[in-house]
MOPAC internal coordinates of N, CA, C and O (Angstrom, degrees):
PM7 1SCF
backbone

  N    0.0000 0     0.00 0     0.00 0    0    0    0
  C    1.4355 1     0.00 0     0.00 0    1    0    0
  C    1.5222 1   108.00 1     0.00 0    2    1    0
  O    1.2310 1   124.63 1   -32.45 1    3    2    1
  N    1.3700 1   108.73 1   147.55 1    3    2    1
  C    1.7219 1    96.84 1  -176.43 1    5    3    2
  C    1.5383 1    91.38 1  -117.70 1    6    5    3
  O    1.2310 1   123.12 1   -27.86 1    7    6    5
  N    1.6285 1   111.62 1   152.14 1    7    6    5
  C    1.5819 1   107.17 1   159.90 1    9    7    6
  C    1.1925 1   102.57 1  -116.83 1   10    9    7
  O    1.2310 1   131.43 1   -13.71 1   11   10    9
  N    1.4697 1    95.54 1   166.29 1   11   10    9
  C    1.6864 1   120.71 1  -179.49 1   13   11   10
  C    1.0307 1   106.82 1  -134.30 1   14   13   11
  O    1.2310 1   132.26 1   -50.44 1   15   14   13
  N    1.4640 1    93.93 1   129.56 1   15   14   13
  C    1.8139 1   104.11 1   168.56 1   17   15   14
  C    1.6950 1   111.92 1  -108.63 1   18   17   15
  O    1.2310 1   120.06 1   -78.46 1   19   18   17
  N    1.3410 1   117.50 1   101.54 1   19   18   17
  C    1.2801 1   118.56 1  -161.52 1   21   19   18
  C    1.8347 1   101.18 1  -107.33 1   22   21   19
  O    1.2310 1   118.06 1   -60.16 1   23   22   21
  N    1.7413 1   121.31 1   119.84 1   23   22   21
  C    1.2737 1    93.67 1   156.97 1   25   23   22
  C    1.4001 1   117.30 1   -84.31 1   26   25   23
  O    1.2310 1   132.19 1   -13.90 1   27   26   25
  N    1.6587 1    94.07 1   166.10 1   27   26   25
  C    1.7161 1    98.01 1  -173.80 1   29   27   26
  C    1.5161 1   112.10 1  -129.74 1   30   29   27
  O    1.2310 1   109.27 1   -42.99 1   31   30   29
  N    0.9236 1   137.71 1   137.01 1   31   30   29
  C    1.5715 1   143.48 1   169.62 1   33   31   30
  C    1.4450 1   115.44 1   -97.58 1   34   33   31
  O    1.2310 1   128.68 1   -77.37 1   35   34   33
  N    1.2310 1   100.88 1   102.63 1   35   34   33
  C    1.5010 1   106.13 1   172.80 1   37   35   34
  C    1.7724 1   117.08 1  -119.54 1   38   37   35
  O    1.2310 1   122.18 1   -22.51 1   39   38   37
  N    1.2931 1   113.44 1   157.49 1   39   38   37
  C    1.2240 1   110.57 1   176.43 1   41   39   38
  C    1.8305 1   107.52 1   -58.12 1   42   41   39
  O    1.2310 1   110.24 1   -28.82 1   43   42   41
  N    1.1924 1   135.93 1   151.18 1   43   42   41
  C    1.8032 1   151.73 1  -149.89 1   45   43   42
  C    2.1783 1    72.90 1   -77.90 1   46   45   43
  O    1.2310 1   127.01 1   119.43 1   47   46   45
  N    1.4614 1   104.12 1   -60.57 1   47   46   45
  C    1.6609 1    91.66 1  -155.09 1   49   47   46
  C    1.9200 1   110.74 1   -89.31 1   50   49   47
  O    1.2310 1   130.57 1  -162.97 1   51   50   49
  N    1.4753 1    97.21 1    17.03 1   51   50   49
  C    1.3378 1    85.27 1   175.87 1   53   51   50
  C    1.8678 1   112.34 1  -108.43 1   54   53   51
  O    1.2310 1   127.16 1   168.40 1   55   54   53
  N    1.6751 1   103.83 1   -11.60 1   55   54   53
  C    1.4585 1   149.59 1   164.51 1   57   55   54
  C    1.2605 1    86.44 1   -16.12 1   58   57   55
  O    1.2310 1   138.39 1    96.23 1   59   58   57
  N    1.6878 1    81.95 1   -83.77 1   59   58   57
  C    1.7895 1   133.53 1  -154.53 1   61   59   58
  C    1.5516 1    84.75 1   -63.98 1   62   61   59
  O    1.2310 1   108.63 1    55.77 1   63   62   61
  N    0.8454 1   138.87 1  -124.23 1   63   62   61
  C    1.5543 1   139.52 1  -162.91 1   65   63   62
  C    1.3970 1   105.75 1    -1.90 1   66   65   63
  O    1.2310 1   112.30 1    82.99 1   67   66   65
  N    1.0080 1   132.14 1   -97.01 1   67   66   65
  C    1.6982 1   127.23 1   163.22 1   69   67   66
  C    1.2806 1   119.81 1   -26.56 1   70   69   67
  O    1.2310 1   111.56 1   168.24 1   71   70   69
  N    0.7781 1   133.50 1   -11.76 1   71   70   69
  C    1.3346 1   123.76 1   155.10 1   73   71   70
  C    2.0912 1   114.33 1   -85.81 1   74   73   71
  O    1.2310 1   123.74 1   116.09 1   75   74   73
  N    1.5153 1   110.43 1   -63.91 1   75   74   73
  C    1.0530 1   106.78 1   168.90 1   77   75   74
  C    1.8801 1   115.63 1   -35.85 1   78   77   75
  O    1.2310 1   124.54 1   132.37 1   79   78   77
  N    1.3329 1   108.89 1   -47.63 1   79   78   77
  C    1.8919 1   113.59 1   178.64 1   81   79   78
  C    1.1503 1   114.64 1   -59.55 1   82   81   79
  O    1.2310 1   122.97 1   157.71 1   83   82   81
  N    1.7230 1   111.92 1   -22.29 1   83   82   81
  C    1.7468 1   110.94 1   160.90 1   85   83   82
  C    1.5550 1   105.10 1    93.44 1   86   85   83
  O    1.2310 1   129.60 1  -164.78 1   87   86   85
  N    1.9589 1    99.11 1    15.22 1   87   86   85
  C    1.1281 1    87.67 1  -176.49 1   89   87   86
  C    1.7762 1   121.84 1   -92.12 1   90   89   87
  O    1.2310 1   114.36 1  -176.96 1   91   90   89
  N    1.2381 1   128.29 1     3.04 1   91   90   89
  C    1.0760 1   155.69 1   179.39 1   93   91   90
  C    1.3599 1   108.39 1   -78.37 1   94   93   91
  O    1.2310 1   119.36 1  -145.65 1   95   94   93
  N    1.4409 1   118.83 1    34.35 1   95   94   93
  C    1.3721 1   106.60 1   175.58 1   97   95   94
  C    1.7664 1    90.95 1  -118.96 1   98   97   95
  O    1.2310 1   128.93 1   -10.43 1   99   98   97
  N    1.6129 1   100.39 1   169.57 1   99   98   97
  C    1.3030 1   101.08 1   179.11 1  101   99   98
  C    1.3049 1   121.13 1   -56.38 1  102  101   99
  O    1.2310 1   126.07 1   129.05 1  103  102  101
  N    1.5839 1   105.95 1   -50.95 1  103  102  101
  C    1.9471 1   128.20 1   170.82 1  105  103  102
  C    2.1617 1    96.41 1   -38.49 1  106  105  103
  O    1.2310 1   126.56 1    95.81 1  107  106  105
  N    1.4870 1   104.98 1   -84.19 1  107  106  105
  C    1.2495 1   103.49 1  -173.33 1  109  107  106
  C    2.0075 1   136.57 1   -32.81 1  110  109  107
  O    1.2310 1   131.56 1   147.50 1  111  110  109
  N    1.8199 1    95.30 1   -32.50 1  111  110  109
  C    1.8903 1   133.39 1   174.26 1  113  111  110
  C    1.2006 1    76.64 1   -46.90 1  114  113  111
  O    1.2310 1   127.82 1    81.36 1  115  114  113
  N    1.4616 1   102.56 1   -98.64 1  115  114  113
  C    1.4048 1   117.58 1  -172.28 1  117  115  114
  C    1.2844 1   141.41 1    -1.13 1  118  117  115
  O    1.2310 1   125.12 1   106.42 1  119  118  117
  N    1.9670 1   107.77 1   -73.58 1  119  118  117
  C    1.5182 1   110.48 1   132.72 1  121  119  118
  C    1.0417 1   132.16 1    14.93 1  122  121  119
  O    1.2310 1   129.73 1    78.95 1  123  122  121
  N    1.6854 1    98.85 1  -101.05 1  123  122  121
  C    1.0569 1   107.56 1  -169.02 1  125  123  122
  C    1.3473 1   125.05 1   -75.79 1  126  125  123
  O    1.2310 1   116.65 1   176.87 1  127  126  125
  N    1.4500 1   123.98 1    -3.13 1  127  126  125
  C    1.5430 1   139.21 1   178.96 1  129  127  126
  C    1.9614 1    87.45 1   -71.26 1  130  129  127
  O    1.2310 1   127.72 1   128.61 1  131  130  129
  N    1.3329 1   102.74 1   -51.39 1  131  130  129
  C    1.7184 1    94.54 1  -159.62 1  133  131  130
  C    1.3210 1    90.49 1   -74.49 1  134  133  131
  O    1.2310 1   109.52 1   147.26 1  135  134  133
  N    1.8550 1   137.25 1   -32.74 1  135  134  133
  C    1.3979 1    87.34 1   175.39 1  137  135  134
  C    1.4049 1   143.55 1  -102.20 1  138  137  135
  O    1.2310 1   124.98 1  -158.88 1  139  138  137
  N    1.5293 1   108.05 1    21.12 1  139  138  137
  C    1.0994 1    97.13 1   161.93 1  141  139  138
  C    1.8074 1   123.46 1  -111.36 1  142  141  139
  O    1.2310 1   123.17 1  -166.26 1  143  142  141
  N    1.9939 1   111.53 1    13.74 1  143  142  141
  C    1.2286 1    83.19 1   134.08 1  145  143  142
  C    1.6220 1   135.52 1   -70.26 1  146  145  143
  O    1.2310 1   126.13 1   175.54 1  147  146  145
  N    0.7574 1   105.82 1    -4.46 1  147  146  145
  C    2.1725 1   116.66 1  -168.52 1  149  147  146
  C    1.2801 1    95.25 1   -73.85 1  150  149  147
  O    1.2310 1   114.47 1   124.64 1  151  150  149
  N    1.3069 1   128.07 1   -55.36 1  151  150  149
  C    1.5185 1   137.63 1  -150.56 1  153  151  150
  C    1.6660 1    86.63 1   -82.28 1  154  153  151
  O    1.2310 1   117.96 1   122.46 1  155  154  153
  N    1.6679 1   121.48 1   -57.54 1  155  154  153
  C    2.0899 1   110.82 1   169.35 1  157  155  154
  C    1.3050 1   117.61 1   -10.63 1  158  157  155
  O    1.2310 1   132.27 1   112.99 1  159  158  157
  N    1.7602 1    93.91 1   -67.01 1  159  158  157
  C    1.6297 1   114.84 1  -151.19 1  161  159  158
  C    1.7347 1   103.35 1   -78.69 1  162  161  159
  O    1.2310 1   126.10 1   144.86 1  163  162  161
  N    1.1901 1   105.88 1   -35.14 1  163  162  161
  C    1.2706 1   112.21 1   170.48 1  165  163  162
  C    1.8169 1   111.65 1   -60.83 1  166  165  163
  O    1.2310 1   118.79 1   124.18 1  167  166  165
  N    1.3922 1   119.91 1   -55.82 1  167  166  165
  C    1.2637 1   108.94 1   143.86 1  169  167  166
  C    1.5215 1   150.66 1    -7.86 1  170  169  167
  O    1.2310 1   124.24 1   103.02 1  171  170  169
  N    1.3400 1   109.47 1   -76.98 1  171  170  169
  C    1.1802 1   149.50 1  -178.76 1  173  171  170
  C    1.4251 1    90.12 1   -53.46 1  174  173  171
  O    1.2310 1   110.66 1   101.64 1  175  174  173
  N    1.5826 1   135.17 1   -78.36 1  175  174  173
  C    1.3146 1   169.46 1  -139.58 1  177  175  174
  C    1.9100 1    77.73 1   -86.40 1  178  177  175
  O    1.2310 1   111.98 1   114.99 1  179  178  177
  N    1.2964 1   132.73 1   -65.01 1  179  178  177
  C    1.7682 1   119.80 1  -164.66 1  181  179  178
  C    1.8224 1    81.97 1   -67.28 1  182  181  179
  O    1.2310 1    88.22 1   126.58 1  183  182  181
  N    1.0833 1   168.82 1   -53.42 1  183  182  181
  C    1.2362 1   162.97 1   -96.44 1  185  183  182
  C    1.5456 1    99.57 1  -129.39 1  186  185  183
  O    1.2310 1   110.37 1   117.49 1  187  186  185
  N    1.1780 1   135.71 1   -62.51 1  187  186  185
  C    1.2912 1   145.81 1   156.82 1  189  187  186
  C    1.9671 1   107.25 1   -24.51 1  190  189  187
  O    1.2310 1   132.51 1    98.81 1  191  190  189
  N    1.5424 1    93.44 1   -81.19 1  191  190  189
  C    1.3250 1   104.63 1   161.45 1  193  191  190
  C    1.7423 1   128.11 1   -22.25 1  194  193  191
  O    1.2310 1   115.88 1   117.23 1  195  194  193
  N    1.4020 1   125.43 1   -62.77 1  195  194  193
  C    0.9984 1   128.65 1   165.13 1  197  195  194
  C    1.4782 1   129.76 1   -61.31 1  198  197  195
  O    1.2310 1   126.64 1   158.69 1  199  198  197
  N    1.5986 1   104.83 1   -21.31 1  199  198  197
  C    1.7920 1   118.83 1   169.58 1  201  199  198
  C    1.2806 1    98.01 1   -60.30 1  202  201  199
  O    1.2310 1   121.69 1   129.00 1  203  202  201
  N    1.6631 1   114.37 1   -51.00 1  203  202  201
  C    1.3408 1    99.81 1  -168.44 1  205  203  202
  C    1.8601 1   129.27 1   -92.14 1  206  205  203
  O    1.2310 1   127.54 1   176.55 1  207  206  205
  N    1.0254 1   103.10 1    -3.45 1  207  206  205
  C    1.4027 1   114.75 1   161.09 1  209  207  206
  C    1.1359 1   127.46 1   -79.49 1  210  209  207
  O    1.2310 1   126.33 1   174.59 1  211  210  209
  N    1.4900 1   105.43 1    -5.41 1  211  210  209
  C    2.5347 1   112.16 1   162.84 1  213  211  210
  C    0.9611 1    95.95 1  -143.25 1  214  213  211
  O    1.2310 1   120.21 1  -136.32 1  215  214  213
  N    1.8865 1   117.21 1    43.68 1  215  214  213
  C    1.6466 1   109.67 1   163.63 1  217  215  214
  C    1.3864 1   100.00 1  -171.00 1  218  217  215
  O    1.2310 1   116.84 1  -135.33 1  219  218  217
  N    1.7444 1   123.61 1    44.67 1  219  218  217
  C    1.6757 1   103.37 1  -149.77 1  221  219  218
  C    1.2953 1    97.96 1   -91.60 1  222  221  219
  O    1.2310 1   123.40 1   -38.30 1  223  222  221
  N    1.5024 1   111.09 1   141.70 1  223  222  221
  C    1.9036 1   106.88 1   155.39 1  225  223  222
  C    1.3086 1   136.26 1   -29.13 1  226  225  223
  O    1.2310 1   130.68 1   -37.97 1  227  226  225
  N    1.2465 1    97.00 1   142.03 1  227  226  225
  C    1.8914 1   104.31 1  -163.50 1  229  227  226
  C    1.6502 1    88.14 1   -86.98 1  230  229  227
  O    1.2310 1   121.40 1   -44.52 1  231  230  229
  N    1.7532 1   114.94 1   135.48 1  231  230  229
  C    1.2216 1   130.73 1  -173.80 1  233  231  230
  C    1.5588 1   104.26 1   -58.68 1  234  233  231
  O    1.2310 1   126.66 1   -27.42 1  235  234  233
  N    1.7410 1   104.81 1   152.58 1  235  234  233
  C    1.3230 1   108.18 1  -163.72 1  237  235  234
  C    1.6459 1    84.73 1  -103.00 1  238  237  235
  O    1.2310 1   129.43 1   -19.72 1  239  238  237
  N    1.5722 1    99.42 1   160.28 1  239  238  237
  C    1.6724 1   104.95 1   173.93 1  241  239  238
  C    0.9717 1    93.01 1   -90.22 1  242  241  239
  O    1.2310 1   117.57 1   -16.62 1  243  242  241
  N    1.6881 1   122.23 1   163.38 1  243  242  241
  C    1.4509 1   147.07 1   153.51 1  245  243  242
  C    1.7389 1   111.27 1   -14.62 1  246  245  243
  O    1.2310 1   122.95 1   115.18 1  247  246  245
  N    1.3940 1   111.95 1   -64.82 1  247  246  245
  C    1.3596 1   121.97 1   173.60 1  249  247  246
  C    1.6050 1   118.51 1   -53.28 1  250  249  247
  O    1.2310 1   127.55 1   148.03 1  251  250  249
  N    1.2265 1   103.07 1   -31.97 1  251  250  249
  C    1.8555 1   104.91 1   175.26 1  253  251  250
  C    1.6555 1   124.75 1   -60.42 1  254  253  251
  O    1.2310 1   135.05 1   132.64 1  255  254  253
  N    1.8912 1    88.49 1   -47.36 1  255  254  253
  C    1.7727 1   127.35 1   171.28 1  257  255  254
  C    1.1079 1    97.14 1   -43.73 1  258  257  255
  O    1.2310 1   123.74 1   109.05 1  259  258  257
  N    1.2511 1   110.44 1   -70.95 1  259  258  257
  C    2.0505 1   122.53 1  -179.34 1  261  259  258
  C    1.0582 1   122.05 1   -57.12 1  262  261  259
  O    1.2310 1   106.67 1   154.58 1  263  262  261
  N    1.3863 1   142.39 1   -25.42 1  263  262  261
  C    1.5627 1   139.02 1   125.79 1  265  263  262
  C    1.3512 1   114.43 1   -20.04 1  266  265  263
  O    1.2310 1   120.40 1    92.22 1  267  266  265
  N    1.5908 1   116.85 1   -87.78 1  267  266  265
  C    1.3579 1   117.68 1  -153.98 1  269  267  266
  C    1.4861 1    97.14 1   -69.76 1  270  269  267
  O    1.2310 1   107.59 1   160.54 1  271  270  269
  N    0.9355 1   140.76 1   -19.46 1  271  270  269
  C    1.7878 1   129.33 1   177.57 1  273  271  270
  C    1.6394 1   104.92 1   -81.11 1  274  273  271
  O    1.2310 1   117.21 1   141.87 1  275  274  273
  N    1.1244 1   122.92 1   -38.13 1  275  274  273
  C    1.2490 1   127.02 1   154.20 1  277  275  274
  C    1.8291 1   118.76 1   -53.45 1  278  277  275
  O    1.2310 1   119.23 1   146.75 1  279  278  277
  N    0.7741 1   119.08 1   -33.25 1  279  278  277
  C    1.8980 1   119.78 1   176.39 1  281  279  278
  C    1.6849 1    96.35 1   -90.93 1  282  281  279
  O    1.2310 1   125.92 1   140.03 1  283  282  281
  N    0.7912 1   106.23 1   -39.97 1  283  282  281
  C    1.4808 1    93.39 1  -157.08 1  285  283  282
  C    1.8250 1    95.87 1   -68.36 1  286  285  283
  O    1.2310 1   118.39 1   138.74 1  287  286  285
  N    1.6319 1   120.67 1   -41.26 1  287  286  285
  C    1.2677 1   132.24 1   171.17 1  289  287  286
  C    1.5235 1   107.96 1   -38.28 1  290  289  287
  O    1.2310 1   122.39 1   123.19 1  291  290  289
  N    1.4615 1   113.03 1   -56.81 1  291  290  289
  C    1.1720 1   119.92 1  -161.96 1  293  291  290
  C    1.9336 1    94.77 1   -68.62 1  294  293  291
  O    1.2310 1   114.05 1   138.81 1  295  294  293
  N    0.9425 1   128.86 1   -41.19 1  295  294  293
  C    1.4705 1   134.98 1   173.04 1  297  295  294
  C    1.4113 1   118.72 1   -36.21 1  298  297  295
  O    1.2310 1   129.96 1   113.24 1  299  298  297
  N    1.6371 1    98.40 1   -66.76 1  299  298  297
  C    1.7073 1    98.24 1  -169.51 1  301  299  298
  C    1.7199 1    91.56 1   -80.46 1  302  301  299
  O    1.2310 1   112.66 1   169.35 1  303  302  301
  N    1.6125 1   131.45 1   -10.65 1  303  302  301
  C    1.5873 1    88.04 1   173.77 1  305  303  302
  C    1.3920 1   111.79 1   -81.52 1  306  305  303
  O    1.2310 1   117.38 1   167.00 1  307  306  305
  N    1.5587 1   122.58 1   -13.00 1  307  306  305
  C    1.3429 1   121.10 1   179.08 1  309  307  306
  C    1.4454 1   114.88 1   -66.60 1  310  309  307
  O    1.2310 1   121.39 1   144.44 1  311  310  309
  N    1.2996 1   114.95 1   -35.56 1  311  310  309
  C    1.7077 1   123.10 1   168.20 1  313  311  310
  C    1.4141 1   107.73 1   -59.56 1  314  313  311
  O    1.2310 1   119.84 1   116.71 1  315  314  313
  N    1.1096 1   117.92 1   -63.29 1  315  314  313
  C    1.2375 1   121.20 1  -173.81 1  317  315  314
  C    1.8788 1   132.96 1   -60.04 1  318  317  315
  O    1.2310 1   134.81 1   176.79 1  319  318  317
  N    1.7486 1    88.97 1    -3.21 1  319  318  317
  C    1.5069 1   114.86 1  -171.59 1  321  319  318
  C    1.3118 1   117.43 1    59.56 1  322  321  319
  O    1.2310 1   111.58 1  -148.33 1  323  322  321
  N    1.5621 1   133.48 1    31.67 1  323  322  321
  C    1.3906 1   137.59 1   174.09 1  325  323  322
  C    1.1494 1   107.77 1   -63.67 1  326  325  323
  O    1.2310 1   120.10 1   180.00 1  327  326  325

């Protein structure tokens, strides 16, 4: 686990409010750190998405398919030291 000691500058009454909401605890940080990586990737992922719906890849033939299942094979036995 890593800690961080971050100072922070916040406005005095926006402090105080977040703190009273209890959100200033490490548990609550956290939270909200994971959800707005979720809401990024979720982002990222609607944005991607729309690239490819007014730009989608031209379908691969059978032989292309059989490449990448073939590399990727050859990969995890090399990871795996087979």
């Amino acid at each position: 686990m890593t800690t961080l000691e971050i100072k922070l500058n916040l406005p005095d009454s926006l402090a105080n409010e977040a703190r009273q909401a209890g959100l200033l605890t490490p548990k609550e940080l956290e939270r909200l750190l994971r959800e707005a990586l979720r809401a990024r990737r979720v982002e990222r992922l609607t944005a991607v998405r729309e690239t490819l719906a007014t730009n989608p890849l031209p379908p691969m033939t059978p032989e292309e398919i059989q490449v990448e299942i073939d590399t990727y094979r050859a990969q995890v036995r090399r990871a795996s030291g087979s």
